[in-house]
Structure formats: structure tokens, C-alpha cells
C-alpha positions as a Markdown table, in Angstrom:
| # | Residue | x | y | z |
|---|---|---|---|---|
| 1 | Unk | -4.5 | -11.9 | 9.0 |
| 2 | Unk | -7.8 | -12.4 | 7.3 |
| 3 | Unk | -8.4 | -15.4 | 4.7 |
| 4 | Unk | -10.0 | -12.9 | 2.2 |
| 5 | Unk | -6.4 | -11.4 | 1.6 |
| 6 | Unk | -5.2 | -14.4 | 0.0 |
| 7 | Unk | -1.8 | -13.8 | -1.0 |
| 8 | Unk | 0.3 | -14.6 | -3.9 |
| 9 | Unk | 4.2 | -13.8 | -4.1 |
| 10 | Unk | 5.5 | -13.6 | -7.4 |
| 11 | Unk | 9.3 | -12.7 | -7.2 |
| 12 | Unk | 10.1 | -11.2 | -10.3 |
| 13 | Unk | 11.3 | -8.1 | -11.4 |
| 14 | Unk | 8.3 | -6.4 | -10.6 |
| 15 | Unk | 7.9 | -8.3 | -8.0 |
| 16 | Unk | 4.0 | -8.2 | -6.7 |
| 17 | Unk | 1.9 | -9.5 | -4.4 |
| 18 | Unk | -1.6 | -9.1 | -5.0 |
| 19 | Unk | -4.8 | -9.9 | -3.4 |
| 20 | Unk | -7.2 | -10.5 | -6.8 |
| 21 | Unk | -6.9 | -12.3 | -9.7 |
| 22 | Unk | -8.7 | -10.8 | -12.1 |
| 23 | Unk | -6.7 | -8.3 | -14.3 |
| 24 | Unk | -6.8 | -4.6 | -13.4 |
| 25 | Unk | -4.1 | -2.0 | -14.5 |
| 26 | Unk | -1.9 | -2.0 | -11.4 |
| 27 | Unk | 0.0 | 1.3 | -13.3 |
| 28 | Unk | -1.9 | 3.9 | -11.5 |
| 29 | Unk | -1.7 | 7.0 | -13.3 |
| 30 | Unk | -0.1 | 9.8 | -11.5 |
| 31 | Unk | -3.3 | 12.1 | -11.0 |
| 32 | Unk | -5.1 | 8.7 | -9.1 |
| 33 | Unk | -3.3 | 8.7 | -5.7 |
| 34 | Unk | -5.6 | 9.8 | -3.0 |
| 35 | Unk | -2.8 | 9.5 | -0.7 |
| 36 | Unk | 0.6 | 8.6 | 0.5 |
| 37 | Unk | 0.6 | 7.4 | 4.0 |
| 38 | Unk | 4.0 | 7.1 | 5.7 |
| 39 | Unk | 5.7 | 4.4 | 7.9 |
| 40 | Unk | 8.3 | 4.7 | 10.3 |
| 41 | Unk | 11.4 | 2.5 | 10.2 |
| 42 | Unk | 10.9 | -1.2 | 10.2 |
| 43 | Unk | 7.2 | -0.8 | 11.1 |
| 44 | Unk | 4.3 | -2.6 | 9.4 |
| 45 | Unk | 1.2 | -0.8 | 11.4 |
| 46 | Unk | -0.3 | 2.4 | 11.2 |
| 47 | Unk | 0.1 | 5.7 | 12.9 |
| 48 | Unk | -2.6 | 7.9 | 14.2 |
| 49 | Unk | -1.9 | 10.5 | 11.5 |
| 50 | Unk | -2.1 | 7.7 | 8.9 |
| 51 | Unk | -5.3 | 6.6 | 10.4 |
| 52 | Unk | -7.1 | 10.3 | 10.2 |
| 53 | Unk | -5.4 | 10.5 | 6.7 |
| 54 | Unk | -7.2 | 7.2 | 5.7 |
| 55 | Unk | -10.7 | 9.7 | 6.2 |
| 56 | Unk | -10.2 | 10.8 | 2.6 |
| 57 | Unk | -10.7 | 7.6 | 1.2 |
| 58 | Unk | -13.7 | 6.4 | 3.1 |
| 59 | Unk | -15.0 | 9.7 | 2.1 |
| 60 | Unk | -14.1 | 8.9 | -1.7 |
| 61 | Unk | -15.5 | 5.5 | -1.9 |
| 62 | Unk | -19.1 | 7.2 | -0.7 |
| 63 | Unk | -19.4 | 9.2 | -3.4 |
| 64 | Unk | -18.9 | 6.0 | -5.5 |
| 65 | Unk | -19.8 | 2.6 | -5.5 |
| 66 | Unk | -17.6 | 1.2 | -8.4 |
| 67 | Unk | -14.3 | 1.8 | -7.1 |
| 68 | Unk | -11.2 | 0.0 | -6.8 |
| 69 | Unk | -8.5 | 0.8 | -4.5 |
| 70 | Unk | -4.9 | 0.1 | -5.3 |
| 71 | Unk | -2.8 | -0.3 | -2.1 |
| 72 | Unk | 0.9 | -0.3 | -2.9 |
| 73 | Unk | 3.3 | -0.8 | 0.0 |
| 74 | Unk | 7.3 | 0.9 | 0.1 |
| 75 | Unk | 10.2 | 1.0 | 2.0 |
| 76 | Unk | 13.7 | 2.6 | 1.7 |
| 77 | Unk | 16.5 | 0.3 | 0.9 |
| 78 | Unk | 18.3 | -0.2 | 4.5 |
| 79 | Unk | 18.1 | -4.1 | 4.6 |
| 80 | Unk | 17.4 | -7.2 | 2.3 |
| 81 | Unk | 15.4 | -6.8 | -0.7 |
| 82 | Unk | 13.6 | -9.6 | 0.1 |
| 83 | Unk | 12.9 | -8.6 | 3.9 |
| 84 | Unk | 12.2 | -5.3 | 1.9 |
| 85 | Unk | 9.7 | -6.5 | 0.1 |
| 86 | Unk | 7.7 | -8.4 | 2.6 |
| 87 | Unk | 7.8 | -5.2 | 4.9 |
| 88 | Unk | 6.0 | -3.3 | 2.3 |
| 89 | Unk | 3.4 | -6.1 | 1.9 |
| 90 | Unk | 2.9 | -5.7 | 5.1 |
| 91 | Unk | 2.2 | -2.2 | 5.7 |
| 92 | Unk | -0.6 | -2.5 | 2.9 |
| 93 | Unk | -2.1 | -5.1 | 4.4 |
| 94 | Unk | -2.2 | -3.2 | 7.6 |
| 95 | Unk | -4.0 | -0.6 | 5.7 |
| 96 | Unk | -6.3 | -2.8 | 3.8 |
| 97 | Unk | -7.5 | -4.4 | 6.8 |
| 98 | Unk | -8.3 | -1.4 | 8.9 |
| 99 | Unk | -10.2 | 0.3 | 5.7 |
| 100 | Unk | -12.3 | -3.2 | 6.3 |
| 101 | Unk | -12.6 | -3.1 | 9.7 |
| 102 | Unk | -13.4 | 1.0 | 10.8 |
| 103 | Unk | -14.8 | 1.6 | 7.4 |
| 104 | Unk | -16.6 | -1.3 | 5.9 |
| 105 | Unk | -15.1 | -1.2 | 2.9 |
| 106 | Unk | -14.6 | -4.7 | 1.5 |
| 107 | Unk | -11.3 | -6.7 | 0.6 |
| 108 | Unk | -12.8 | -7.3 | -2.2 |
| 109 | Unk | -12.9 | -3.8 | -3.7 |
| 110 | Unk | -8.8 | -3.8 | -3.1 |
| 111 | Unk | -5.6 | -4.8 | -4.7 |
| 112 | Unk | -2.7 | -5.0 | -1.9 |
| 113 | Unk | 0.6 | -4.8 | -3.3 |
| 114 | Unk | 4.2 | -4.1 | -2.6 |
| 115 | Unk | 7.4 | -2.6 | -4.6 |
| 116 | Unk | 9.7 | -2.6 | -1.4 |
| 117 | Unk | 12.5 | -0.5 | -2.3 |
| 118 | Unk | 11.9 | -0.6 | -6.0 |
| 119 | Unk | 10.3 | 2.7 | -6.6 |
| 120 | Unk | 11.9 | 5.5 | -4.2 |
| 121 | Unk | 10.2 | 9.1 | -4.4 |
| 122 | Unk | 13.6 | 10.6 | -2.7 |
| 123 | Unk | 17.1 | 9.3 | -2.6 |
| 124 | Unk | 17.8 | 6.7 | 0.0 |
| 125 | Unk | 21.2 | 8.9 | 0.7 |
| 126 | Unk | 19.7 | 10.8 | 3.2 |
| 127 | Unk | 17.5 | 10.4 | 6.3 |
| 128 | Unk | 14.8 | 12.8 | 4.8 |
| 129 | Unk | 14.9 | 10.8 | 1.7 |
| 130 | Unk | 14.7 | 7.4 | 3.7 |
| 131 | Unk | 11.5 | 8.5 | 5.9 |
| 132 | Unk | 9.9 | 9.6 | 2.7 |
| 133 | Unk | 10.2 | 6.0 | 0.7 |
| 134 | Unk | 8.6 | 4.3 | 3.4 |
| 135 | Unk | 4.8 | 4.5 | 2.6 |
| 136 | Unk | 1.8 | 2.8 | 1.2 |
| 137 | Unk | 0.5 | 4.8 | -1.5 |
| 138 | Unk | -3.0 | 4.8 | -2.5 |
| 139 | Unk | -4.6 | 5.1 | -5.6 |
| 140 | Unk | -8.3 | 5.0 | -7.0 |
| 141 | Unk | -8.4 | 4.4 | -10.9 |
């Protein structure tokens, strides 16, 4: 993966991986996400319809150049919380890199994090509820 996304682990209870140092506010507020980008099961890469959803926020980050984008990577909580965690790292790196690479937007505009299972939008009871925790949501402050 590319040296710019420089990772650090920090296994806490919030349990983030980040790619800056600098301090940000990584608690989006709710009217900030530009989009929610889903993920099949066990898969770190992106899907066509997440790619032409990714559209939006090239658009977004045209109409200005001081943005920040907060990448923040889910899963439903079939497996390991660890394994868990690491898969939704994953699947915002995959986004992070190809907003660098088809859209020229730099690393260094973005924060790449993951929450795993932590924060489910549905219940992990169901199969509907499953498909719809694994994501990357986007946000831009």
C-alpha cells in the first residue's frame, strides 16, 4: 500500500487507526457524511457502485480546496473483533487510495479510520442488518 498512509493502531476502546497526526475532530457530525459506501462480506475492495458513488466527493472537494475528508471503515460483528477491526481499516484504505489515484486527491487531505463492529447502523440479528454495517462512511467537516 502506499508509504503516505502511514499507519498507526491504537487498540483501545475507541480503537483507531489513523493516517495524520495532527488533531482534527474525528466526531463527524451527523449532517457531514457525503456518503456511505457498502462492502460485501469479508471484502476489503470496492465495488463498481461504490466507485460511481465516490463521484460525489470528487465533485465536493472542487468546489473547495480546504477540505478534509474523514474515511471511517465498518463491518458487522460475524468474526473476531480484532480481524474486525483490521477489515474495516482496510476497506478505507481501499477508498482512500483510489480517491488518490482516479481523482488526484491527496493522502494528505484524509484521515483513514476504522470502528469495525463498534458502531452498527442496523442490528447484526439479521442478514439485512449485517449487509448494512459493512461500509466506509464518508464525511467532510
Amino acid at each position: 500500500m502506499k508509504s503516505k498512509l502511514l499507519l498507526v493502531l491504537i487498540l483501545s476502546t475507541s480503537a483507531l487507526g489513523e493516517t495524520r497526526s495532527e488533531e482534527i475532530s474525528l466526531q463527524p457530525k451527523d449532517n457531514t457524511t457525503v456518503s456511505s459506501i457498502s462492502f460485501n462480506f469479508d471484502i476489503r475492495y470496492l465495488s463498481t457502485s461504490g466507485i460511481s458513488a465516490l463521484k460525489n466527493v470528487d465533485a465536493l472537494t472542487k468546489i473547495n480546496s480546504d477540505f478534509i475528508i474523514i474515511l471511517t471503515g465498518h463491518t458487522d460483528d460475524v468474526g473476531d473483533e480484532l480481524y474486525n477491526h483490521k477489515l474495516g481499516l482496510e476497506r478505507a484504505q481501499s477508498v482512500a487510495v483510489f480517491l488518490e489515484e482516479e481523482f488526484g486527491i491527496s493522502l494528505d487531505k484524509m484521515v483513514v479510520r476504522s470502528r469495525g463492529e463498534m458502531d452498527p447502523i442496523a442490528s447484526n440479528q439479521t442478514p439485512k442488518g449485517r449487509d448494512l454495517n459493512r461500509r466506509v462512511d464518508i464525511y467532510i467537516p
